[in-house]
KEZAZA-195693 format. One record per atom (N, C-alpha, C): residue in three letters; x negated, y, z negated. Coordinates in steps of 0.2 Angstrom, whole numbers, plus 2048, in hexadecimal, padded with zeros to 3 digits. Example, Ala and Ser with C-alpha at 12.3 -4.5 7.8 and 13.67 -1.06 7.14 Angstrom:
<pts>
ala7BE7E47D9 ala7C27EA7D9 ala7BE7F07D9 ser7C07F57DD ser7BC7FB7DC ser7C08007D9 
</pts>
This chain:
<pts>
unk7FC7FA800 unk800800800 unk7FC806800 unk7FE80C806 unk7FB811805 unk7FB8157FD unk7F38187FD unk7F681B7F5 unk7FA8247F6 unk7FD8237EF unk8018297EF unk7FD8317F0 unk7F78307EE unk7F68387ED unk7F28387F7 unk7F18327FB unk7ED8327FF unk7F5837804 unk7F283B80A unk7F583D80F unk7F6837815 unk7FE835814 unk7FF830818 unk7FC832821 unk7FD82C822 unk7F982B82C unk7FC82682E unk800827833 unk800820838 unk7FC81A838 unk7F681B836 unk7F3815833 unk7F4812830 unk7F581682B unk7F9813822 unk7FF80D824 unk80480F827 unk80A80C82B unk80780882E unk804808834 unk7FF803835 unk7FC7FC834 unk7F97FF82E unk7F77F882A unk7FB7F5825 unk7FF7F9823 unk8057F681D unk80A7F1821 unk80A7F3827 unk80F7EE82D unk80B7EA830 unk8057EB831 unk8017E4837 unk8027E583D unk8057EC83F unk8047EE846 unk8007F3846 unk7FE7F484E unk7FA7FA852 unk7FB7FF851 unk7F980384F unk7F880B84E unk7FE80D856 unk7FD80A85B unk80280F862 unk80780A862 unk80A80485F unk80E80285D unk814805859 unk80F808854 unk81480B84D unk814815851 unk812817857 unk81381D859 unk81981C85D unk818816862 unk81C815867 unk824814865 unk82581085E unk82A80F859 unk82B815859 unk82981C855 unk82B823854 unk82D826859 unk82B82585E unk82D828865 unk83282486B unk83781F866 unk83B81B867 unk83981786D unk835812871 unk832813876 unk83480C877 unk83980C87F unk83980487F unk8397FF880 unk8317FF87E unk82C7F987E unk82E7F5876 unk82F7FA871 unk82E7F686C unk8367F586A unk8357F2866 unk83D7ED864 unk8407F185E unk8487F185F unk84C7F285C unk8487F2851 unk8477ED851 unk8477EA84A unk8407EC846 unk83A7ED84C unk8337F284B unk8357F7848 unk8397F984E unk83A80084E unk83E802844 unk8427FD845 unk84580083D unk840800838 unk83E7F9838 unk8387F8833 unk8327FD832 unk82F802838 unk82C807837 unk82F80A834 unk83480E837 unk838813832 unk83B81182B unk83B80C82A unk83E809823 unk83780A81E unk832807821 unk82D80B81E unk82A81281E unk82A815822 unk82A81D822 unk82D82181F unk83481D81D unk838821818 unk837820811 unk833819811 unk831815807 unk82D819805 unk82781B80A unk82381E808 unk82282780A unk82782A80D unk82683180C unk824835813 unk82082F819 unk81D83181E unk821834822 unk82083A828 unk82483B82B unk81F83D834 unk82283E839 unk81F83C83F unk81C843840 unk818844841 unk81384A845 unk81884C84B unk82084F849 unk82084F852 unk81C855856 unk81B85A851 unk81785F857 unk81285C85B unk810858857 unk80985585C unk80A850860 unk80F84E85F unk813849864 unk81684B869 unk81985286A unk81C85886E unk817857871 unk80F85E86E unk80B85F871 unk808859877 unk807853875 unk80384D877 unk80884D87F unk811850880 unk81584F885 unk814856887 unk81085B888 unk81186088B unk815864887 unk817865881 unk81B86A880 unk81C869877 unk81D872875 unk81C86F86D unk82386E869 unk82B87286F unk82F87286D unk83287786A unk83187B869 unk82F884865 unk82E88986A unk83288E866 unk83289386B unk83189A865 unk82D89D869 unk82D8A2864 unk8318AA862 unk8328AB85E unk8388B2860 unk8338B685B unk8338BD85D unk8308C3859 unk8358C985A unk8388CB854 unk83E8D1855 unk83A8D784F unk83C8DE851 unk8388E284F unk83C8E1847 unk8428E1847 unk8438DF83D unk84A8DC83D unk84F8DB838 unk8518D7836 unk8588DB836 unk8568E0835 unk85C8E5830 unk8608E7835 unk8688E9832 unk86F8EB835 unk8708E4838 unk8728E283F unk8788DC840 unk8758DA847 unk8728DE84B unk8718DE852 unk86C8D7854 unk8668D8850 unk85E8D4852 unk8638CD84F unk8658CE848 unk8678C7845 unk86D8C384B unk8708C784F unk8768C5853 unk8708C185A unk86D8C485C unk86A8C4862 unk8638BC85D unk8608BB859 unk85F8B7856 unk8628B0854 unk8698B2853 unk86E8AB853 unk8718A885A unk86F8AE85D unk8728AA866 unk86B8A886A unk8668A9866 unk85F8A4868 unk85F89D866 unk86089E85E unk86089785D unk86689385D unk86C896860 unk870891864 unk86F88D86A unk86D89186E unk86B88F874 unk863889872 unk86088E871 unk85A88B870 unk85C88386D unk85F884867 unk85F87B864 unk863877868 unk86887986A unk869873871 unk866873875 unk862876879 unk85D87487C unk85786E87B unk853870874 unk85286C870 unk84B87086E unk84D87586D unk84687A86B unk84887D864 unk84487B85F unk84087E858 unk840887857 unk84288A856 unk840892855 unk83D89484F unk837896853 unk83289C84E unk8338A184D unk8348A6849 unk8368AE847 unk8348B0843 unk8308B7848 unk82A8BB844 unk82F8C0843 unk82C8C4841 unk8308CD83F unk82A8D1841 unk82A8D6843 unk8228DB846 unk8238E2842 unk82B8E283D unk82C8E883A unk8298EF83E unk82B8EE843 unk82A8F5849 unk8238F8848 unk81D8F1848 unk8178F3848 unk8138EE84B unk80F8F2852 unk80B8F1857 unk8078EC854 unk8028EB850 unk7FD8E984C unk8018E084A unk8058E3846 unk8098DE843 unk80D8D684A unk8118DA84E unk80F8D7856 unk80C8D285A unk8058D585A unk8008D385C unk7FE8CD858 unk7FF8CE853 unk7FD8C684D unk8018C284F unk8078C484E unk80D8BF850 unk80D8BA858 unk80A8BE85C unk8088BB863 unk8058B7863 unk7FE8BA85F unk7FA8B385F unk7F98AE85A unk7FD8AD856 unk8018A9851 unk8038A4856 unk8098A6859 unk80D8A485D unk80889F863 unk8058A3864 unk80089E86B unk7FE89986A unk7FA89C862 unk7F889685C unk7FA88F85C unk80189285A unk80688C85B unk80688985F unk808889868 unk80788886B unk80D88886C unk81388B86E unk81888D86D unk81B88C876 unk81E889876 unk82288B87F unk82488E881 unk82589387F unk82789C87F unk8278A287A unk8288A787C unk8278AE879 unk82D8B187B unk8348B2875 unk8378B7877 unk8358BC872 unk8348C5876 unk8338C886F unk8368D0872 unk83B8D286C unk83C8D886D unk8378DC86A unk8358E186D unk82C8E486B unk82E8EB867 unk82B8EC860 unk8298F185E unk82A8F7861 unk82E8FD85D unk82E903860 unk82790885F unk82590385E unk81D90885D unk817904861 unk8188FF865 unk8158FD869 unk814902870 unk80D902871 unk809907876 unk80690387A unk8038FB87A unk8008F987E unk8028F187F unk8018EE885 unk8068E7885 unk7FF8E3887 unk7F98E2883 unk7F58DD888 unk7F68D8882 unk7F88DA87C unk7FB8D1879 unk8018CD87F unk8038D2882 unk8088CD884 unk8068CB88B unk8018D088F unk7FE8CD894 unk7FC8C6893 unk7F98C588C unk7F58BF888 unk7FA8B9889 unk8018BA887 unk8048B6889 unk8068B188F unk8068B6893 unk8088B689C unk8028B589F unk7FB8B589E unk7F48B28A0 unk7F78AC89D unk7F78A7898 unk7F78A2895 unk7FD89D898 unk8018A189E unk80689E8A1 unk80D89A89C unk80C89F896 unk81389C893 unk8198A1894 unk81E8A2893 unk8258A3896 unk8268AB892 unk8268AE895 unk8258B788E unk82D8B9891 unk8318B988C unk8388BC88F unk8388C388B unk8388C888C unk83C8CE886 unk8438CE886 unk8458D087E unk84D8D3880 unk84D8D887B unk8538DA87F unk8568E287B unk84F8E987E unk84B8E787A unk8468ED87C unk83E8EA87F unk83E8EE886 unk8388EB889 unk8348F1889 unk82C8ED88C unk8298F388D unk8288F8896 unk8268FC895 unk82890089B unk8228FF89F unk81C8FC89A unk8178FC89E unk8128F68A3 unk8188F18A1 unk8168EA8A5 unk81B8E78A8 unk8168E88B0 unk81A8E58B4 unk81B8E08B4 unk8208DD8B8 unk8258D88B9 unk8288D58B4 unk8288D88AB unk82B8D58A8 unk8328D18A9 unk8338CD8A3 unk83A8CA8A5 unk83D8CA8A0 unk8458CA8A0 unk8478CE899 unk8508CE89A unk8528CD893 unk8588CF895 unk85A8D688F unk85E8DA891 unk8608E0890 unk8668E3891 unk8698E788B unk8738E8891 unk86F8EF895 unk8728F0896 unk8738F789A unk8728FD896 unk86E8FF894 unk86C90588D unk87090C890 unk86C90C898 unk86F91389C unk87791389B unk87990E89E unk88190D8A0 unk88790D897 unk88390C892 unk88690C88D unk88591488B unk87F91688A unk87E91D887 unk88292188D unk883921891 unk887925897 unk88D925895 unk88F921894 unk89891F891 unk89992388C unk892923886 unk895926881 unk89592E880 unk88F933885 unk890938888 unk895939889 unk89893888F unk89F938893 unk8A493888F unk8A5934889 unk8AB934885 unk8AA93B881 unk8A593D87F unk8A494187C unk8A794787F unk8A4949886 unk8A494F88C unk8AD95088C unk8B194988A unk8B894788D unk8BB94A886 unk8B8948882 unk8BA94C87C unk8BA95287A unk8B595687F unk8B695E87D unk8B096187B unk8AC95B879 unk8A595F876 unk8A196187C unk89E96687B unk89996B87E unk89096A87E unk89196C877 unk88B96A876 unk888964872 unk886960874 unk884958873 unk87D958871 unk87B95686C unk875955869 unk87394C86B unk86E94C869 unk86B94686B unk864944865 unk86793B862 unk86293885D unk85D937862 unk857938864 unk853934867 unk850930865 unk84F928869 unk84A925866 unk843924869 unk83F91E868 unk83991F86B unk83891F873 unk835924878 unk83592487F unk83091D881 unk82C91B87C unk828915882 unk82E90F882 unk83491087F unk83690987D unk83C90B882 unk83F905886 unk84290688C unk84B907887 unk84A904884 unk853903882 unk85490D880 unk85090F87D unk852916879 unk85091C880 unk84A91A883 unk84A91F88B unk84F91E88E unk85591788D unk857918895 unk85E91D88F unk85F91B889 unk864920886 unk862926887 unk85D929886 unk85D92F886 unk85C93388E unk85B92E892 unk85D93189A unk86493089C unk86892C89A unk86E92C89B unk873932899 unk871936894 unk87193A88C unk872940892 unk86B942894 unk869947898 unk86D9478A0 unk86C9408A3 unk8719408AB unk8799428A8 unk87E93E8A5 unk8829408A2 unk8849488A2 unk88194C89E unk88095489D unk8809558A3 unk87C9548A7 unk8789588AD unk8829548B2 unk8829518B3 unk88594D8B6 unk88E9518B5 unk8909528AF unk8949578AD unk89495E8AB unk88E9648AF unk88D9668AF unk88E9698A7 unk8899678A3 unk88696989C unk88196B89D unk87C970899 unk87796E89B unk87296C898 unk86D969898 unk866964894 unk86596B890 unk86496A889 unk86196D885 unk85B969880 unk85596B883 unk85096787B unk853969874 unk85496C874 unk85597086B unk85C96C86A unk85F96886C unk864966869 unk86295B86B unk85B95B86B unk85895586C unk854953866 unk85594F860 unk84F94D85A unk84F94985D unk84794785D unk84393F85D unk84493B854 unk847937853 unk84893484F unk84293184C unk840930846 unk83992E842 unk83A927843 unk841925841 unk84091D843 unk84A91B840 unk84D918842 unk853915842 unk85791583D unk855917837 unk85A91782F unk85E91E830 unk86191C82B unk867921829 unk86492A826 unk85D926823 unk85A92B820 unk858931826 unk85592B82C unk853932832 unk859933834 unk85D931835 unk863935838 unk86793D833 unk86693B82C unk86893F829 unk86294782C unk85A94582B unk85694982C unk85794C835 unk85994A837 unk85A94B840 unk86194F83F unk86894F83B unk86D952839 unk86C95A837 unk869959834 unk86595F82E unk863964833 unk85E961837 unk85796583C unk85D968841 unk863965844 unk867967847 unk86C96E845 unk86F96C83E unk87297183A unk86E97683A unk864977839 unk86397D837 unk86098183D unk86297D844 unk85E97F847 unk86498484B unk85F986852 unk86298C854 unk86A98B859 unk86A98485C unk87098285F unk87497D85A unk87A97E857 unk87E97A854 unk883973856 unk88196E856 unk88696A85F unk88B96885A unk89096885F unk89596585C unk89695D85D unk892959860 unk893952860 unk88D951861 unk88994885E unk88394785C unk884940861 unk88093D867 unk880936867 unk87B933864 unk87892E862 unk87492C85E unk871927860 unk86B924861 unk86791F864 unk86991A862 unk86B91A85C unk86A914857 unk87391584F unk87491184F unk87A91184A unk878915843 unk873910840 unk87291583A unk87191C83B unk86D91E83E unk86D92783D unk871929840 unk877928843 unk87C929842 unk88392983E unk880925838 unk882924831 unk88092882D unk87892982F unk87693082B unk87793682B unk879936832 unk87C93E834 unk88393D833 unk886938831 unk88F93A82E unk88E93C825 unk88893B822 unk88993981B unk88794181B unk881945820 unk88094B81B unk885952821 unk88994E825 unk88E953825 unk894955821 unk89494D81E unk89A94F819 unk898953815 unk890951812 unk88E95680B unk88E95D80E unk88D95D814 unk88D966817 unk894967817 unk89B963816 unk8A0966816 unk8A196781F unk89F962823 unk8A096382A unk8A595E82B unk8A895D830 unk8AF958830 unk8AB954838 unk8AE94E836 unk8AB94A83D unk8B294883F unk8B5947843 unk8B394A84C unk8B395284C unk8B8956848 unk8BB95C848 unk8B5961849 unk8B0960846 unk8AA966847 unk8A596084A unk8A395C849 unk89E95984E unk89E95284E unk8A094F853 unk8A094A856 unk89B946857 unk89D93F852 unk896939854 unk896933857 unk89393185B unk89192985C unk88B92885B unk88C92185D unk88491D85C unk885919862 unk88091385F unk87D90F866 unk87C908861 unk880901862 unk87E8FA85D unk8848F885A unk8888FD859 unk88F8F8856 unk88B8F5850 unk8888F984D unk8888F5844 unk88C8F3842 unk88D8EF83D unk8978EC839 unk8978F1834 unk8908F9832 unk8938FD82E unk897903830 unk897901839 unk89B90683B unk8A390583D unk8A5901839 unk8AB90083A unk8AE901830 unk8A990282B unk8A9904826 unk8A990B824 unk8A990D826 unk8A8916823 unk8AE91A827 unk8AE920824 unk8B2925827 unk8B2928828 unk8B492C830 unk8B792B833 unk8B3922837 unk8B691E839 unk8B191883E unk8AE91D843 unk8A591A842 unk8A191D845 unk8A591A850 unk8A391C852 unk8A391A85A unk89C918860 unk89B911861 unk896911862 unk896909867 unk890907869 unk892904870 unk88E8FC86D unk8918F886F unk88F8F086E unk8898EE872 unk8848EA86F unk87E8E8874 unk87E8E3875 unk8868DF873 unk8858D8875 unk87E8D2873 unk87D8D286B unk8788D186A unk8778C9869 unk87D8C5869 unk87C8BE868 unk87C8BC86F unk87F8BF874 unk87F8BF87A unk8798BF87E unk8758C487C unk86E8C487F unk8698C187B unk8698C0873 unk8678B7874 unk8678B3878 unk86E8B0879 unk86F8A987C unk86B8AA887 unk86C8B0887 unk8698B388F unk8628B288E unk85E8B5889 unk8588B5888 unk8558AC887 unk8578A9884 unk8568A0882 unk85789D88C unk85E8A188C unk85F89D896 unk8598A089B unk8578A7898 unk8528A78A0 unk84B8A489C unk8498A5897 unk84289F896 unk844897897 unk849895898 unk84988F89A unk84988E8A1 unk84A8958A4 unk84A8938AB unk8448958AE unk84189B8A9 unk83A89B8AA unk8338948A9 unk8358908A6 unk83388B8A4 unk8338838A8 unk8398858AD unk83A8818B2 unk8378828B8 unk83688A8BC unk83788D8C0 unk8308938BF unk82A8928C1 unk8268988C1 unk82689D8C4 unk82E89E8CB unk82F8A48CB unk8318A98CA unk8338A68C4 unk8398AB8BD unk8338AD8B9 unk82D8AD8B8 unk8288B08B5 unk8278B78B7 unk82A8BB8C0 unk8298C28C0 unk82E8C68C0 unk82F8C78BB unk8358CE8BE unk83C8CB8BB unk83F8C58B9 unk8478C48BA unk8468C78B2 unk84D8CA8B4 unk8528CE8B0 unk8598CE8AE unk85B8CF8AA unk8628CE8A8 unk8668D48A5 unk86A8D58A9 unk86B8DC8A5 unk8738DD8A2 unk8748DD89C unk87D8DC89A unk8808E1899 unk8878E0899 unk88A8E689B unk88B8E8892 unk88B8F0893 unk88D8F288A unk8948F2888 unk8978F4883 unk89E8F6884 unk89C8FA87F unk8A1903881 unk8A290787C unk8A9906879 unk8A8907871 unk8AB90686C unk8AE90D869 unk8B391086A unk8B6917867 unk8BA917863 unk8B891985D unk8BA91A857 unk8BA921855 unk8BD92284E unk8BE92784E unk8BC92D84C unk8B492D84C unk8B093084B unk8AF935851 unk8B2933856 unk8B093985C unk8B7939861 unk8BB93885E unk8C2937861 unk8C493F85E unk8C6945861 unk8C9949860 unk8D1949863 
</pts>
């Protein structure tokens, strides 16, 4: 009998049965050549005594680890965790294991997670990238290594032929301007978020054509670049608007929270939302169905592009076509509630 404190081995199984070291593998790998009755007696012992099968390395030894790797820049509000549960649905019928890092919206942090992920040896990369990411050669690193790099939600701008699924960022933010223009308001402030990241540039050109589009016209002084997506910078972006020199009457917001933050310090200013300024966002949080007035804000279809992003790496995986350029792109839907409803 193997001893207890020794780390068991297929050997160990081995010798305790009086078979072949690739006899008792070929049993674990249901294989068949060998018989019904082996096959239990392995396992019967493998369970007496605690052993369990290497299957990584048995993936590995077939071409593949069975793992897929996912990197989302954090966890918080409902959007990343929605678009995370429609990974690993798709992915576990498939028959793929999910890895998930968090980059907490930092470049450095990222780059460890890729090559972790390499490490492992992982049969893909899907990752939504950090809004503070300026350079993509960890991901070139990937795409040299010829493993399957899908983005979703946020790609970068600066690599070509990425492949990716994303809704329509322009076509949603444009809805939410227009509804706004239909409601009366003139002048329209704008959350912005970061330009190198493709979801918040295509909002904030949509923001811009829109205006221009309905003869408004583009104002920077009524444009904050946002410090980062909390409620806290929204309230600080709310502020800088009140004291500055154009006062808008309606805000769309990049992002949900800070447009939770610009309803919390209008009320303490005694401003009324919609009646003196008019809010939306952008993510359909479930806390914007919570507060009051309901915020108005557009859905990114987030378990949705999960499940899109899992199907184009598997087709990328079959198909080394799908390696340049394919894209997915989903439709948004604006949600209007009573926060900009006049």
């Amino acid at each position: 009998m193997a001893k207890a404190n020794k780390r068991l081995s297929i050997a160990d199984l081995a010798a305790e049965l009086g078979l072949s070291i690739s006899t008792i593998s070929r049993a674990f790998n249901n294989a068949p050549d060998v018989s019904e009755a082996t096959k239990a007696q392995v396992w019967a012992l493998a369970d007496k005594l605690g052993y369990r099968p290497n299957s990584l390395a048995a993936a590995l030894r077939r071409g593949r680890s069975n793992m897929l790797g996912v990197i989302v820049p954090h966890i918080n509000g409902a959007f990343f965790p929605a678009v995370v549960h429609g990974i690993e649905e798709v992915a576990s019928q498939a028959g793929f294991n999910v890895l998930i890092c968090q980059s907490n919206e930092d470049e450095a942090q990222e780059r460890k997670h890729v090559e972790a992920l390499l490490k492992a040896q992982v049969d893909g990369v899907l990752v939504s990238m950090s809004n503070t990411t300026s350079h993509f050669e960890h991901f070139e690193k990937v795409r040299n290594q010829a493993t399957p790099l899908v983005f979703f939600d946020r790609m970068p701008t600066g690599l070509p032929n990425a492949c990716g699924v994303v809704v329509d960022d322009y076509r949603g933010a444009y809805q939410v301007v227009e509804h706004l223009i239909r409601q009366g308001c003139q002048r329209i402030a704008h959350f912005a978020g970061p330009s190198t990241v493709n979801t918040t540039a295509d909002r904030h050109r949509a923001y811009r054509d829109a205006l221009q589009a309905h003869g408004l016209r583009y104002d920077e002084r009524l444009v904050v670049r946002l410090r980062n997506s909390t409620t806290e910078a929204g309230a600080e972006a709310m502020q800088q608007l009140l004291d500055g020199p154009v006062r808008p009457d309606a805000v769309f917001s990049a992002y949900d929270f800070p447009a939770g933050g610009a309803l919390q310090l209008l009320e303490a200013r005694g401003l009324r939302v919609p009646q003196d300024v008019a809010l939306a966002g952008f993510s359909n949080e479930p806390f914007t169905t919570m507060v009051k007035p309901q915020l108005t804000s557009v859905d990114q279809r987030g378990e949705l592009m999960g499940k899109a992003a899992v199907q184009l790496f598997l087709q990328i995986l079959k198909r080394t076509e799908f390696f340049t350029g394919q894209r997915i792109v989903l439709k948004p839907q604006l949600i209007v509630r009573d926060s900009s409803l006049r």
